[in-house]
N, C-alpha and C positions, 0 to 999 in steps of 0.2 A: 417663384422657385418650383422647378418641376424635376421629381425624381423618380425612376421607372427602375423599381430594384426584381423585376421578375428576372428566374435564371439566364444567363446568354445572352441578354438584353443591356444595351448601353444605359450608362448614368446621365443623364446630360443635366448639367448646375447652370442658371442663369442667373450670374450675380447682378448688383446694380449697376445702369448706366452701361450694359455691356461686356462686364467682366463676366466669363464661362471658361466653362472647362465638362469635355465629353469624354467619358473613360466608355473605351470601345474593346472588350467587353466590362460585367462589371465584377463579376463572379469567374474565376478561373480556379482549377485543381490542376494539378502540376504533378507528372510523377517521379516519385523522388530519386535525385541524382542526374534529371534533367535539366534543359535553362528553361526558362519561360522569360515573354515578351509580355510588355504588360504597357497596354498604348491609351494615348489619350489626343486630345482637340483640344484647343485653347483660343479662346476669345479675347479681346481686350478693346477700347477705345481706342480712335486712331490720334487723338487729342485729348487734351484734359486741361481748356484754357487753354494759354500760350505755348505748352509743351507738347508737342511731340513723344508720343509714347512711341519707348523701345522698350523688348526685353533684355535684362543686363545678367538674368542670372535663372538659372530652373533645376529645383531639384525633386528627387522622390524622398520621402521619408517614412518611416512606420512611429517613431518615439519622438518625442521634446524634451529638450534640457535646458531650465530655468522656463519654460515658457517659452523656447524658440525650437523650430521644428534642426533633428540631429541629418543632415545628409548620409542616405544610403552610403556613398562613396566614404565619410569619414568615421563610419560606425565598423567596429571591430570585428560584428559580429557577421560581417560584409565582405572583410578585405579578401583582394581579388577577387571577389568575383559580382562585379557589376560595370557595365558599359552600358553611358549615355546613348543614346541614338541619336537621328534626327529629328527634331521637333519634342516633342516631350515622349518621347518610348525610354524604356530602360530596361536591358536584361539583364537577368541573375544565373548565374552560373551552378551547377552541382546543386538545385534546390536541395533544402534540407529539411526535417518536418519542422525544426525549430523556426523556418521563414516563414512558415502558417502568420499572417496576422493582415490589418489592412492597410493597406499603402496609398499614401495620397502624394497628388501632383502639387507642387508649390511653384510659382513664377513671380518672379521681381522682377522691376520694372524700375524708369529713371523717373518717373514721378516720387516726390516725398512719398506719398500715400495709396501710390502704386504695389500692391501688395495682393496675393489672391492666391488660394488654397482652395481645390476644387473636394468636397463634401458631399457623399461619406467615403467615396474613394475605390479600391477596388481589394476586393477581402479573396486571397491567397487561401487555396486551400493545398498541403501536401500530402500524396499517402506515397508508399512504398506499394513493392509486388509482391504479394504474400504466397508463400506455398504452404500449402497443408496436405497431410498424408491423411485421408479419408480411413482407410484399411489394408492392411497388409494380408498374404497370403504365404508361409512357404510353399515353395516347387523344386523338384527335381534340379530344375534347369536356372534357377535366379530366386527373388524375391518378386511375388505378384503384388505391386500397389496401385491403390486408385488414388490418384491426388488432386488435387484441385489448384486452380490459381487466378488471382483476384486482385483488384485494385478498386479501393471506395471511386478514384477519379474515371474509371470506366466502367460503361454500364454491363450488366448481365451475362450478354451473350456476344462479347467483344472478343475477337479471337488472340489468341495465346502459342506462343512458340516454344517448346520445350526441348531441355537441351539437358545431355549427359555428356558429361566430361567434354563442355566445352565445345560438341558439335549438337547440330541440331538434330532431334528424333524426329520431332515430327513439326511441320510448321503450318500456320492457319487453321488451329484447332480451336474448338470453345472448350472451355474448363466442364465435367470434371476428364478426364487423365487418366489412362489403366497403362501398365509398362511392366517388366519383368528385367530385373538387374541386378547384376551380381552387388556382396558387400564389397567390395572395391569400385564401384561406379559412384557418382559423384551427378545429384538429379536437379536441375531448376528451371523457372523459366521464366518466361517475359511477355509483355502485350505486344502483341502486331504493333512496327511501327517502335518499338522502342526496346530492340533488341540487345541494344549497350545497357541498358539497364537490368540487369536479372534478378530476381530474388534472391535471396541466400539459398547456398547449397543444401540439399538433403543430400547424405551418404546413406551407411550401414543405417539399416533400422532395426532398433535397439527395444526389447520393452524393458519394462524399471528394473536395475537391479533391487534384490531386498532395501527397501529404506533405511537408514542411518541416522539415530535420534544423537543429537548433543544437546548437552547443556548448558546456558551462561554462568552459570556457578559451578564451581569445583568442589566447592565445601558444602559446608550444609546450610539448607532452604531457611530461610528464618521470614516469620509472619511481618510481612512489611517491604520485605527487600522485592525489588525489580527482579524478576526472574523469564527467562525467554527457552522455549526448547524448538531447538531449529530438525526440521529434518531433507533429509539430503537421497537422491537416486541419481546415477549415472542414465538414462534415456537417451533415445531419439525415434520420436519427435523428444523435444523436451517435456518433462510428467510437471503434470499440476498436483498439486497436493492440499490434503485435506486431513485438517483437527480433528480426534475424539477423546471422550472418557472414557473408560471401561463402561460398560451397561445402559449407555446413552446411545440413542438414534441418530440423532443429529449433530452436525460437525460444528466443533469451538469454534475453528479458520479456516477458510479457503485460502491458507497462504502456507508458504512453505516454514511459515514462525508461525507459533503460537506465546502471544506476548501477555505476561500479567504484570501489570504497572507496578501494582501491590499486592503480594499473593499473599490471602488469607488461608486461617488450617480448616477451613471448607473446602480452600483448592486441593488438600491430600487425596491421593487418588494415584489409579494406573492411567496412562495415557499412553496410543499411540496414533500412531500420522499412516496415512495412504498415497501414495506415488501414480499416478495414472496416466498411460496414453491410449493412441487408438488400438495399441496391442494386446496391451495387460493393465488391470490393478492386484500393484502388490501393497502388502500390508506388514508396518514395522513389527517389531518384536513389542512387547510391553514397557513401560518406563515407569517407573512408582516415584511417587512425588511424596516426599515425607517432610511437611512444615513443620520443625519447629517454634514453639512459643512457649512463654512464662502460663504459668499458671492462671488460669480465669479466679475471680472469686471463690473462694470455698465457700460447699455447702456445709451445715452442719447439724446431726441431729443425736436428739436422745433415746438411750433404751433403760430401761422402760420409755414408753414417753408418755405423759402426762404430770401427773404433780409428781415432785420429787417429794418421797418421804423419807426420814431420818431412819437410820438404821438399815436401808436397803442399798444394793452397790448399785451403783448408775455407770454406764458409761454414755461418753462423747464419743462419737466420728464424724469423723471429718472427710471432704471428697473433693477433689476439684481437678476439672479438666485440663490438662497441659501438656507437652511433647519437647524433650523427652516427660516419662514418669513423675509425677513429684512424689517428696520425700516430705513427712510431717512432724512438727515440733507444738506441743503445748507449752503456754504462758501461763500466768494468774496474773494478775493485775501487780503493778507493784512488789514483783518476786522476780527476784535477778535470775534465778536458777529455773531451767526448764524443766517443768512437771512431768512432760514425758515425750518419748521418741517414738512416733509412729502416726498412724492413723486413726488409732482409737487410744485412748484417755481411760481408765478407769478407777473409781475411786470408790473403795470398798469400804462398809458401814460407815454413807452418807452422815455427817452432825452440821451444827450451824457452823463450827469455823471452816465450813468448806463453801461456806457462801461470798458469792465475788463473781467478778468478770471474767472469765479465759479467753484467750485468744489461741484461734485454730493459724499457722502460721504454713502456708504450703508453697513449698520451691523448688526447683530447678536451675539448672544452669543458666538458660536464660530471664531467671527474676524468681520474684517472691511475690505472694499478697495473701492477708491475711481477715479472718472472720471473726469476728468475738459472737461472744454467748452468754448469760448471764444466769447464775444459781443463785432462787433467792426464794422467800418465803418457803423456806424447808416446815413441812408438818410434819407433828410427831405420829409416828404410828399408833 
């Protein structure tokens, strides 16, 4: 078995007893909305015992179903656009980047055991022709941009024809591209040599309008819930966009969403998003994120604090963190009726039948939770 996987260089498989197969080349890039040719050699025994080897059947495939290789021609993801050639070639029509993958030759034979699949085959690669607008300038006379244009399947300094509204400006140029055009012209272009292919158009260039924050919830943020703030600029080039908090340097997302699976009330805060191309970064408006949640644990303490003596007024307060506000209710153990409404308790010339359990009980519309506290070994003054 001998395989020779450097760039542009054939594959050639020498199975046993003379079964091969040579993919000539092995490595192709393809650019997209072309066809490509994708060719191969095939060996076989001219005998095998008393039979006569023919071939009875040859296909290309990329995937298997159940264990048996699926034919280009019957796969969906295919139709129209592939034709057999002669000998084992097959082209594909309109490549697309989704046809990126590796393609192997298969040939059956009238032997039972006549069977042979040429390995590893020939790995497809697709790119598109990209335009990017480098910088803009206004003028008097048009818009001044420098653009560029590129394709991963050609190299560097492969020349480029560029074309406005459909005729050409300039042809056998290398990337990058300076041009002056009105917003009614319409800019793209194409590699030498694959002129039906063009990039997508650039028109008007646009820097971001003000960004536009939304939110996936309409109501209120509650501690838990999936919450997303998307933001939105009309551009062109099109703006990427970038997450912040108020008073932080660095950005939540480099995406146009800022996603919390489960938003915690650490996430409360102001947030906004930045819209950027090569013309402008603009900067949303503020967006305040207000989580509610039930109440944390009460804390609770005593004033005076230290020992409780008889005859002196003590109170309780009680405190606990939650959104909205909570509202507080005193307990005593075993006492149906509530001691008192608020956040402080006080209970004037302390004696022992005010010794006992209380319960600090702190709520909100989203929940309750509750503290106890215990008076006991009252000393007499």
């Amino acid at each position: 078995l001998l395989i020779n996987i450097l760039p542009g260089l054939c594959i050639f498989v020498l199975g046993q007893n003379g079964w091969s197969v040579t993919y000539l080349p092995s490595q192709i890039c393809a650019i997209k909305g072309s066809t490509v040719d994708l060719q191969c050699n095939y060996t076989h025994p001219d005998r095998e015992g008393d039979t006569v080897i023919e071939v009875t059947n040859r296909i290309w495939f990329t995937k298997e179903q159940l264990a048996a290789p699926v034919d280009l021609k019957a796969d969906p993801d295919y139709a129209g656009r592939i034709e057999y050639k002669n000998g084992c070639a097959v082209a594909i029509r309109d490549v697309r980047e989704s046809d990126a993958a590796v393609y192997k030759f298969r040939f059956i034979t009238n032997h039972p055991s006549g069977k042979h699949t040429g390995l590893p085959g020939v790995t497809l690669s697709v790119s598109a022709v990209e335009l990017q607008v480098v910088k803009r300038e206004r003028r008097p006379s048009g818009t001044l941009a420098e653009m560029t244009c590129k394709s991963k399947c050609l190299p560097d300094r492969h020349p480029y024809i560029w074309i406005k509204n459909g005729q050409n400006v300039l042809t056998q140029t290398s990337s990058p591209f300076s041009h002056t055009f009105s917003s009614a012209d319409r800019v793209s272009c194409a590699a030498a040599g694959h002129r039906q292919f063009p990039s997508p158009a650039v028109c008007q260039l646009n820097m971001p309008n003000l960004p536009s924050v939304s939110l996936s919830s309409s109501g209120h943020i509650v501690e838990g819930d999936p919450t997303t703030l998307t933001c939105s600029s009309d551009a062109n080039p099109v703006a990427t966009y970038s997450w912040y908090k108020k008073d932080a340097s660095d950005p939540l997302s480099k995406d146009s969403q800022l996603v919390f699976k489960s938003i915690q009330s650490s996430d409360s805060g102001e947030y906004y998003c930045k819209a950027e191309n090569v013309l402008k970064i603009r900067t949303s408006k503020v967006v305040f994120i207000d989580v509610k949640y039930a109440p944390k644990l009460p804390l609770v303490s005593l004033s005076p604090s230290g020992e409780v003596m008889e005859g002196i007024s003590l109170t309780l307060t009680c405190i606990s963190d939650s959104n909205p506000a909570a509202n507080y209710t005193w307990f005593k153990e075993n006492e149906k009726t509530p001691q008192s409404s608020g956040q402080n308790l006080t209970i004037t010339n302390i004696g022992r039948q005010h010794s006992g359990l209380y319960y600090c009980e702190a709520h909100n519309s989203r929940g309750s939770h509750k503290s106890p506290v215990k008076l006991d070994s009252l000393h007499q003054i």
